[in-house]
N, C-alpha and C positions, 0 to 999 in steps of 0.2 A: 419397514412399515409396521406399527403396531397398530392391534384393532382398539383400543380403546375409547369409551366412548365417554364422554363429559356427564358428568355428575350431576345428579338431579336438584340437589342444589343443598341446604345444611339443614338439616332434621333438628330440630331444639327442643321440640318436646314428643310425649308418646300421641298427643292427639294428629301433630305432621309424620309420625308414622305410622300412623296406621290409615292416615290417607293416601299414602305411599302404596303402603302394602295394600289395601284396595284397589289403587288404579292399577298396579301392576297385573292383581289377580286376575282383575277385571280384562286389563288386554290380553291376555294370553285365554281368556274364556272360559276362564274356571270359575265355579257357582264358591260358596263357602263351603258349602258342604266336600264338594270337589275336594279342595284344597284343606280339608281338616282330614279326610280319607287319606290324601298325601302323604300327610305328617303322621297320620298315627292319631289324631289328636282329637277333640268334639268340637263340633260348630262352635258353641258357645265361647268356643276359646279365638277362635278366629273372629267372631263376632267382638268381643272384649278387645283386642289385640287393632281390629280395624278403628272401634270406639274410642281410639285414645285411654282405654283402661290403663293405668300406671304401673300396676301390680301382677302384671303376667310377668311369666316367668320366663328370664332372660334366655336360657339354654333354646327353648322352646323358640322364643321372639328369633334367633338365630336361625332354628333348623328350616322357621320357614322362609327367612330370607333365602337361604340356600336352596330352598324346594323351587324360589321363584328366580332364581338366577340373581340375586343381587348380593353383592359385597359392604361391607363397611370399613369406611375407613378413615382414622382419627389422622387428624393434623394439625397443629399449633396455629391457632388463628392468628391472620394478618392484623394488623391495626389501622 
């Protein structure tokens, strides 16, 4: 039995991740501020990051998926 659980659904741009990464924060009950203290990092960057800012920085956009428990993962789309 694997625990996996089904995928939130296909992220296509940074504005659908960072609404992502908002609800997520958001269920586990972390302020932004919380979760930029997690990371190391400043509000403002997790505020940018939730905003659909394009331009943050990928390494970063990573560490805090992993701070919130989520993976990524590419796959050849169906047609």
């Amino acid at each position: 039995m694997t625990n996996l659980k089904p995928p939130f659904g296909n992220i296509q741009n940074a504005m659908e991740l960072g609404k992502m990464v908002a609800s997520q924060r958001k269920a586990q009950g972390l302020t932004q501020s919380d979760l930029a203290g997690l990371a190391q990092t400043g509000t403002r960057f997790i505020s940018d990051l939730e905003n659909g800012k394009g331009t943050v920085q990928f390494d970063k956009v990573m560490h805090i998926l992993n701070l919130l428990g989520l993976d990524v993962v590419i796959m050849d789309r169906q047609s």
